[in-house]
C-alpha beads as a LAMMPS data file, in Angstrom:
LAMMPS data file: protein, C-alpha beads

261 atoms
260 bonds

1 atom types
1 bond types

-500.0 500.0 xlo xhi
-500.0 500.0 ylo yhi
-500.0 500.0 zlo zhi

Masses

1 110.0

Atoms # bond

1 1 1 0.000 0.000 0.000
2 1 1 1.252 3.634 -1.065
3 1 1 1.625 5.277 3.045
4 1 1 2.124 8.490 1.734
5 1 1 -0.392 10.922 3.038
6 1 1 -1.888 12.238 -0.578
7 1 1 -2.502 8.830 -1.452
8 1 1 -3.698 6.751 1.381
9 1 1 -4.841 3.784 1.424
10 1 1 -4.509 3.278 -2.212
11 1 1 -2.638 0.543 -3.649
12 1 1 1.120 1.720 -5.169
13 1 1 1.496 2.276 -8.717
14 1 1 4.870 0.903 -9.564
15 1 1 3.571 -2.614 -7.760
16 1 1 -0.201 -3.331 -9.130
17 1 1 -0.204 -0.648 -12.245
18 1 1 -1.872 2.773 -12.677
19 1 1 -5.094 2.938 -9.974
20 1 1 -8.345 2.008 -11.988
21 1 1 -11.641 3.571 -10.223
22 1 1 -14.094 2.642 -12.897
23 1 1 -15.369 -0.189 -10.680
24 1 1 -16.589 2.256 -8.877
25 1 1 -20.589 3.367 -8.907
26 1 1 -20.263 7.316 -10.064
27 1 1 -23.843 8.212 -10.028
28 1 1 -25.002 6.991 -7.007
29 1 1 -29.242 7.375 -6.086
30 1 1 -30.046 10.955 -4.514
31 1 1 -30.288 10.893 -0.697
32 1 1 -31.215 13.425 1.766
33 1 1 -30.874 13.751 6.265
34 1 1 -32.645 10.967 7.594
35 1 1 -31.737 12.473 11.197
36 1 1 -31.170 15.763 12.628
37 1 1 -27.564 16.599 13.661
38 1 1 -27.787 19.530 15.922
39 1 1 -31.771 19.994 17.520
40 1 1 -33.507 21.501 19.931
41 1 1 -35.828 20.825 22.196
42 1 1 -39.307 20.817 24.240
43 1 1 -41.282 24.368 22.944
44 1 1 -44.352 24.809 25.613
45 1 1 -47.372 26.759 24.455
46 1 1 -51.117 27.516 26.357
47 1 1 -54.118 29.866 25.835
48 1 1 -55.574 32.180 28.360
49 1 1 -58.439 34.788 28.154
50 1 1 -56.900 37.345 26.247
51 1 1 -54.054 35.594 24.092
52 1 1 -50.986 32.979 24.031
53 1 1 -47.867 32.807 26.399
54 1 1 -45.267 30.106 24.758
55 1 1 -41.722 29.331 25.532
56 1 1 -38.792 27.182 24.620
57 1 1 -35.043 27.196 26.060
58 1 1 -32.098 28.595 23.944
59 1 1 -30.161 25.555 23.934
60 1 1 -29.160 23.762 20.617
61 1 1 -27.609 19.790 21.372
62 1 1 -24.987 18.400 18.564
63 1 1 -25.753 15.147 19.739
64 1 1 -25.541 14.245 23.457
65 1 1 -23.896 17.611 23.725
66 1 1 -25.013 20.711 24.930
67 1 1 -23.365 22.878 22.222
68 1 1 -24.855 25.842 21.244
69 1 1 -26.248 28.026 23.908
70 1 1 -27.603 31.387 22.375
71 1 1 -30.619 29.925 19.719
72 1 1 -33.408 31.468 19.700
73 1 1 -36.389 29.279 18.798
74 1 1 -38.846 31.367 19.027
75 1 1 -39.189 33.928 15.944
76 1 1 -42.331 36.563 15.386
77 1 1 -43.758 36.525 12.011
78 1 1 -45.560 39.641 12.043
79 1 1 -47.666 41.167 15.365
80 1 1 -50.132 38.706 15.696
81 1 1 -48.294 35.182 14.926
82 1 1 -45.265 33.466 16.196
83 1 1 -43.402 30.410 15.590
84 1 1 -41.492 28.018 18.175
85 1 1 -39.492 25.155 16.858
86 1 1 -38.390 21.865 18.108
87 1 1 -36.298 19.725 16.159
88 1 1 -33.248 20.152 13.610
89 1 1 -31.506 23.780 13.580
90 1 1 -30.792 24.016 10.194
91 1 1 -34.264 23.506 8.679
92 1 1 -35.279 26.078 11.452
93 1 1 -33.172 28.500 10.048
94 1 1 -34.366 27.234 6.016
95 1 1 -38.207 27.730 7.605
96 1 1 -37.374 30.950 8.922
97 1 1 -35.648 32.726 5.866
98 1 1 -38.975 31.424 3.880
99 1 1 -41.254 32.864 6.445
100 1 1 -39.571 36.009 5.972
101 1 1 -39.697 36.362 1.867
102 1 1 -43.268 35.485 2.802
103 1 1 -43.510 38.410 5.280
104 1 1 -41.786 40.711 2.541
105 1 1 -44.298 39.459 -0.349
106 1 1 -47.488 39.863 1.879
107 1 1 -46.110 43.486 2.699
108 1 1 -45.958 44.563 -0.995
109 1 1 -48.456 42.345 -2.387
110 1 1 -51.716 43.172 0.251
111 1 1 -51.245 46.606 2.335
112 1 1 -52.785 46.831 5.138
113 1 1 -53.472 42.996 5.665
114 1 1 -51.789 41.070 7.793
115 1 1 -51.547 37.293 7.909
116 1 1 -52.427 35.743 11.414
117 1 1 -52.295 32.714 13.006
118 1 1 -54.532 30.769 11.607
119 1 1 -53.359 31.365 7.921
120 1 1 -49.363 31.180 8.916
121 1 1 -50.429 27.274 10.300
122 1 1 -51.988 26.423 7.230
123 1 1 -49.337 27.653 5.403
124 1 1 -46.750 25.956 7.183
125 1 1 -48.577 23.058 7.041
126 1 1 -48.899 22.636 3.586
127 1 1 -44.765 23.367 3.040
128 1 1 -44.361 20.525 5.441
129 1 1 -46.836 18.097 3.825
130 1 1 -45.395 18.564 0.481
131 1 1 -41.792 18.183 1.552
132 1 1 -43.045 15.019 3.546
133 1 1 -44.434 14.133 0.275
134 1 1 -40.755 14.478 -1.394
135 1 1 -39.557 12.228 0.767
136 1 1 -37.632 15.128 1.709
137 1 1 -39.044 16.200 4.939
138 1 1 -38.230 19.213 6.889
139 1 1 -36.933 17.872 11.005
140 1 1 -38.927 20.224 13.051
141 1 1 -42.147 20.447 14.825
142 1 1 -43.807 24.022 15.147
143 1 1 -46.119 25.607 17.644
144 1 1 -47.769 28.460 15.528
145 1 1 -49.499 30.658 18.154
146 1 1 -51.421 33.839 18.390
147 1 1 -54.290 35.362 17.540
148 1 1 -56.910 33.773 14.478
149 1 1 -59.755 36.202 11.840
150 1 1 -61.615 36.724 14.909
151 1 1 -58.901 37.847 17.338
152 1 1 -59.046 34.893 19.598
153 1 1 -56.400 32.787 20.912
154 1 1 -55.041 30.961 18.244
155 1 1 -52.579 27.721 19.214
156 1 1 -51.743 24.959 16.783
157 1 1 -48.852 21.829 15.697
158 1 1 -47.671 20.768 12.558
159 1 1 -44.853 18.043 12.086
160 1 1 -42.258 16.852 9.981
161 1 1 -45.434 15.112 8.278
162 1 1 -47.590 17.763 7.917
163 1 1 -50.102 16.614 10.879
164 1 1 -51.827 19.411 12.348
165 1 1 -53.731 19.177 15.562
166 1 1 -54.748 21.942 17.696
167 1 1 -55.541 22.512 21.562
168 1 1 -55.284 24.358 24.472
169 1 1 -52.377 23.466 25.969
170 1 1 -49.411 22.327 23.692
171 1 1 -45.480 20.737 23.771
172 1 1 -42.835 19.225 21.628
173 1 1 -40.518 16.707 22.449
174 1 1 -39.460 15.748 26.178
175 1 1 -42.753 18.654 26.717
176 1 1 -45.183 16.322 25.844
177 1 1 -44.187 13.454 28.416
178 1 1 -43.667 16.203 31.430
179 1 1 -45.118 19.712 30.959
180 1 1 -48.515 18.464 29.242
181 1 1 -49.650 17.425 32.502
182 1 1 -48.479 20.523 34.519
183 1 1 -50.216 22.690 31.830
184 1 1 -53.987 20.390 31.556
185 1 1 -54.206 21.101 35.325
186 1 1 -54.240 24.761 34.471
187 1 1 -56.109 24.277 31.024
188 1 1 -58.056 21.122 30.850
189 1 1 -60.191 22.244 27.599
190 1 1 -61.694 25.018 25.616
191 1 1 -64.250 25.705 27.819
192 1 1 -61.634 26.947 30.628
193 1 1 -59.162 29.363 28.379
194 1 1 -61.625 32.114 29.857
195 1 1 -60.753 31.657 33.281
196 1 1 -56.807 31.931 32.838
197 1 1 -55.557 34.653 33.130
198 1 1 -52.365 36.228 31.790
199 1 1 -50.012 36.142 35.244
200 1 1 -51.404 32.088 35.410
201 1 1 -50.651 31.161 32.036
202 1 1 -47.195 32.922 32.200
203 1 1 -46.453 31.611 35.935
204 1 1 -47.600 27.862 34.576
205 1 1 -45.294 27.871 31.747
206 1 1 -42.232 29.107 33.709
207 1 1 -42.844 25.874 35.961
208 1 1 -42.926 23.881 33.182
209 1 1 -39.938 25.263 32.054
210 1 1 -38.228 24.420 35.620
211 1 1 -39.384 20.687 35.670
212 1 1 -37.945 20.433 32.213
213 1 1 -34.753 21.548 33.333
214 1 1 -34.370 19.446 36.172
215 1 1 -35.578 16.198 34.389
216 1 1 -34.919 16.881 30.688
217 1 1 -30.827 16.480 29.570
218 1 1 -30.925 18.436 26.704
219 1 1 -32.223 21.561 28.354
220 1 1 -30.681 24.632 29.459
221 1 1 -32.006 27.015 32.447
222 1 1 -31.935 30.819 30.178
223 1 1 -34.873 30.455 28.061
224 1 1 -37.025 32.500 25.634
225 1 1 -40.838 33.438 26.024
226 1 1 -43.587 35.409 24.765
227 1 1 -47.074 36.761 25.229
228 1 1 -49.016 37.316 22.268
229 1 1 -52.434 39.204 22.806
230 1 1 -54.850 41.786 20.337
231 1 1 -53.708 45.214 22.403
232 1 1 -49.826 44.833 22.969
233 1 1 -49.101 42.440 20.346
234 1 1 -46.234 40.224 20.561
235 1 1 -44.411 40.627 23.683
236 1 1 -40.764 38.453 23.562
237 1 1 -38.165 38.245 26.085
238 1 1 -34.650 36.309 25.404
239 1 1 -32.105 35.161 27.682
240 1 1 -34.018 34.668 30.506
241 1 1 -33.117 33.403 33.455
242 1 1 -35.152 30.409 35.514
243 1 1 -35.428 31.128 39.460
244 1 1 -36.135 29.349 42.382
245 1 1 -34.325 26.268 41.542
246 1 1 -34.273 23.380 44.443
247 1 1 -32.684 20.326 43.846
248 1 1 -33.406 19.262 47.308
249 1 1 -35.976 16.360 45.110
250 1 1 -32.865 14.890 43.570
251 1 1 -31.732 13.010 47.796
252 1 1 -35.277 10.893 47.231
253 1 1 -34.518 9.498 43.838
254 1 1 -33.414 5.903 43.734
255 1 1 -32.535 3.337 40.998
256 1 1 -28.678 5.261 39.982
257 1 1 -25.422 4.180 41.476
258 1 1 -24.775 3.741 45.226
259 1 1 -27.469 3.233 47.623
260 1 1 -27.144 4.461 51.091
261 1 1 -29.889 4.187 52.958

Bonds

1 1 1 2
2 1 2 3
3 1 3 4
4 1 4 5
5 1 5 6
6 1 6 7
7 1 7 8
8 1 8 9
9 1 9 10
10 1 10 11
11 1 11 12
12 1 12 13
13 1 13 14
14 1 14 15
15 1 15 16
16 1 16 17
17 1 17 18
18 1 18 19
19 1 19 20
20 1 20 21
21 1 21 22
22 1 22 23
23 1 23 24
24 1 24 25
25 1 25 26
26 1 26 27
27 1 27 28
28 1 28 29
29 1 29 30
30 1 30 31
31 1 31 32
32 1 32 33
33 1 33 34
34 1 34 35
35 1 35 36
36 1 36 37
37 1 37 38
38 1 38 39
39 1 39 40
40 1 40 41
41 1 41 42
42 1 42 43
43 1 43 44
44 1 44 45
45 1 45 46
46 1 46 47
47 1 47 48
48 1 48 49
49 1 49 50
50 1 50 51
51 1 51 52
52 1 52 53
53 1 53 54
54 1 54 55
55 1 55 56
56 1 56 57
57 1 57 58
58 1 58 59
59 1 59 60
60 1 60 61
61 1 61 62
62 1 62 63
63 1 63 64
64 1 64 65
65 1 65 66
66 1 66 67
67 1 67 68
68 1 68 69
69 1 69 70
70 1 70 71
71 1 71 72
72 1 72 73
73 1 73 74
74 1 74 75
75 1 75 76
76 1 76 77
77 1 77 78
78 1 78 79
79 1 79 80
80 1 80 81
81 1 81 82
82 1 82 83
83 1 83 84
84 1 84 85
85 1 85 86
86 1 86 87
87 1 87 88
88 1 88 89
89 1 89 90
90 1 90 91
91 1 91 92
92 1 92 93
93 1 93 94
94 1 94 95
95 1 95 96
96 1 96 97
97 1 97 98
98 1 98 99
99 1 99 100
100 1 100 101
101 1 101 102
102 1 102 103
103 1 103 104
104 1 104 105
105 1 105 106
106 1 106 107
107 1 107 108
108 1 108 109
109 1 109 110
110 1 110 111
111 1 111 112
112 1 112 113
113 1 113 114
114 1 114 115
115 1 115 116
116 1 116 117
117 1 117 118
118 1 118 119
119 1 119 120
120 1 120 121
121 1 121 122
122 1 122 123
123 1 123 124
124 1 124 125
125 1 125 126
126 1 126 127
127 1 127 128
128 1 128 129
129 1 129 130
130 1 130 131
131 1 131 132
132 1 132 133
133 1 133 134
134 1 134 135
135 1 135 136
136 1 136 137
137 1 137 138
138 1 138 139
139 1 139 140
140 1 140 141
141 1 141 142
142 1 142 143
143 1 143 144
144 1 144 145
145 1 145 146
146 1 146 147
147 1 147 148
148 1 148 149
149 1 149 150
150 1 150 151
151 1 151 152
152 1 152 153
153 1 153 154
154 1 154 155
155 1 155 156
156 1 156 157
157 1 157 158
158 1 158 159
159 1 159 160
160 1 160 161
161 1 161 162
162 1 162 163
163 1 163 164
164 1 164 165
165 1 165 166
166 1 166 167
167 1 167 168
168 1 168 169
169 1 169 170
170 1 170 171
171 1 171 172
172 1 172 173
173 1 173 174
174 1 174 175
175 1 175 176
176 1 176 177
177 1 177 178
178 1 178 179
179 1 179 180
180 1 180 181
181 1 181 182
182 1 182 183
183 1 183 184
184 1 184 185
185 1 185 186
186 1 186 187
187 1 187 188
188 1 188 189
189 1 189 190
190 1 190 191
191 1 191 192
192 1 192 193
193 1 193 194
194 1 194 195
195 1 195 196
196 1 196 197
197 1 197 198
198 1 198 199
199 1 199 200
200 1 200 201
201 1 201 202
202 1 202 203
203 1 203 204
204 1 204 205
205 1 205 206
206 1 206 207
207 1 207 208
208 1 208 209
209 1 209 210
210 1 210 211
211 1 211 212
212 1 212 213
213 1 213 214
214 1 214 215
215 1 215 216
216 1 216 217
217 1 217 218
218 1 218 219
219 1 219 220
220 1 220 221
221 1 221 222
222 1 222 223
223 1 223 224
224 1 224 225
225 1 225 226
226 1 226 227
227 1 227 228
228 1 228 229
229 1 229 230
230 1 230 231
231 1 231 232
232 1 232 233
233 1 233 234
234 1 234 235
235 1 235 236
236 1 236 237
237 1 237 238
238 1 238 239
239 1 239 240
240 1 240 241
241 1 241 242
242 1 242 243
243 1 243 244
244 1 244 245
245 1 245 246
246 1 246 247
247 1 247 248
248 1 248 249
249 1 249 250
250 1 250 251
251 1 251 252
252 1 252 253
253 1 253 254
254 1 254 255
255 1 255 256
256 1 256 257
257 1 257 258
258 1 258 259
259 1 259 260
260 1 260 261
């Protein structure tokens, strides 16, 4: 075998003859990411009376590893819709410059309409559904919230499928299994979005946020969140902070390393 560096682990000329790579398959069959690299995770979302409060942390894994601390998942699309992502970073970032040419083309195309909620999930969900279809598929699942044609609470999903489900309480990834609970206490169903108000929604999700933390590896404890309603539009705050941590729960747990009792 030739050692040298610019020709490793090819077989030497002067022995076995000029190197012959048309054995080789040159057009091989067109593939695309069958799993995310670098992802984020669990994006929390739940009505109350007058609007939306939804939050995600700003951490983005590369693997097992806790990476990239600084992404923001959350991004406003105009001042009554917002998208949170879960999932892969880069087709974040792919969905995000397409939701702003969209922004820019609804700007020019119909002044003085805006898109809301409602529209921006059936929009998404049709990109999503037709990139599924491709066999392509975009690695995220979004939580489009604000405010729908009527100015109500607005609060939707759509996947890296193109399923859509709505309800009053939402959460991607590690969310679903741990905050869902925590939040259907506050919100069981439609009927009680009119007796939450805006400090309960926003107190409930920073819990959530806390549990995740403590239970959830691929979290981080500074966080995003935002409050969507009709008179102050969309209200976001990055880089926050989560308080009051105890970690007093973690001398009860058992089942990991050495027991002392």
């Amino acid at each position: 075998m030739n050692h040298l560096p610019q020709a490793w682990g090819r077989p030497r000329d002067d022995v076995y003859g000029p190197y012959d790579p048309s054995y080789l398959q040159t057009s091989a069959p067109k593939a695309y990411t069958q799993s995310p690299i670098v992802t984020g995770t669990s994006v929390l979302a739940v009505k109350f009376k007058d609007g939306v409060v939804i939050a995600a942390d700003n951490l983005a894994s590369y693997g097992s590893l806790a990476r990239f601390t600084n992404v923001h998942r959350l991004r406003p699309f105009n001042s009554r819709a917002l998208v949170g992502f879960g999932g892969d970073i880069s087709d974040m970032q792919y969905l995000d410059r397409l939701l702003n040419s969209l922004d820019v083309k609804e700007n020019y195309s119909s002044p003085g309409h805006i898109m809301n909620a409602q529209n921006l999930h059936t929009y998404l969900s049709k990109v999503m559904y037709k990139r599924r279809s491709d066999i392509n598929p975009l690695w995220n699942q979004m939580l489009v919230v604000g405010l729908d044609g009527d100015d109500k609470p607005f609060l939707s999903s759509v996947d890296l499928l193109g399923t859509t489900f709505s309800s009053p309480t939402l959460a991607t990834g590690f969310g679903a299994h741990l905050a869902q609970p925590l939040l259907r206490k506050l919100v069981d169903d439609e009927s009680h979005v009119g007796q939450v108000t805006r400090e309960q929604a926003v107190e409930a999700v920073k819990e959530c946020m806390k549990v995740l933390f403590y239970r959830d590896a691929r979290s981080l404890d500074q966080y995003s969140i935002a409050i969507i309603t009709k008179e102050g539009g969309v209200e976001l705050k990055e880089d926050e902070q989560l308080e009051g941590q105890s970690w007093a729960f973690a001398e009860t747990i058992r089942g990991y390393g050495t027991q002392v009792n």
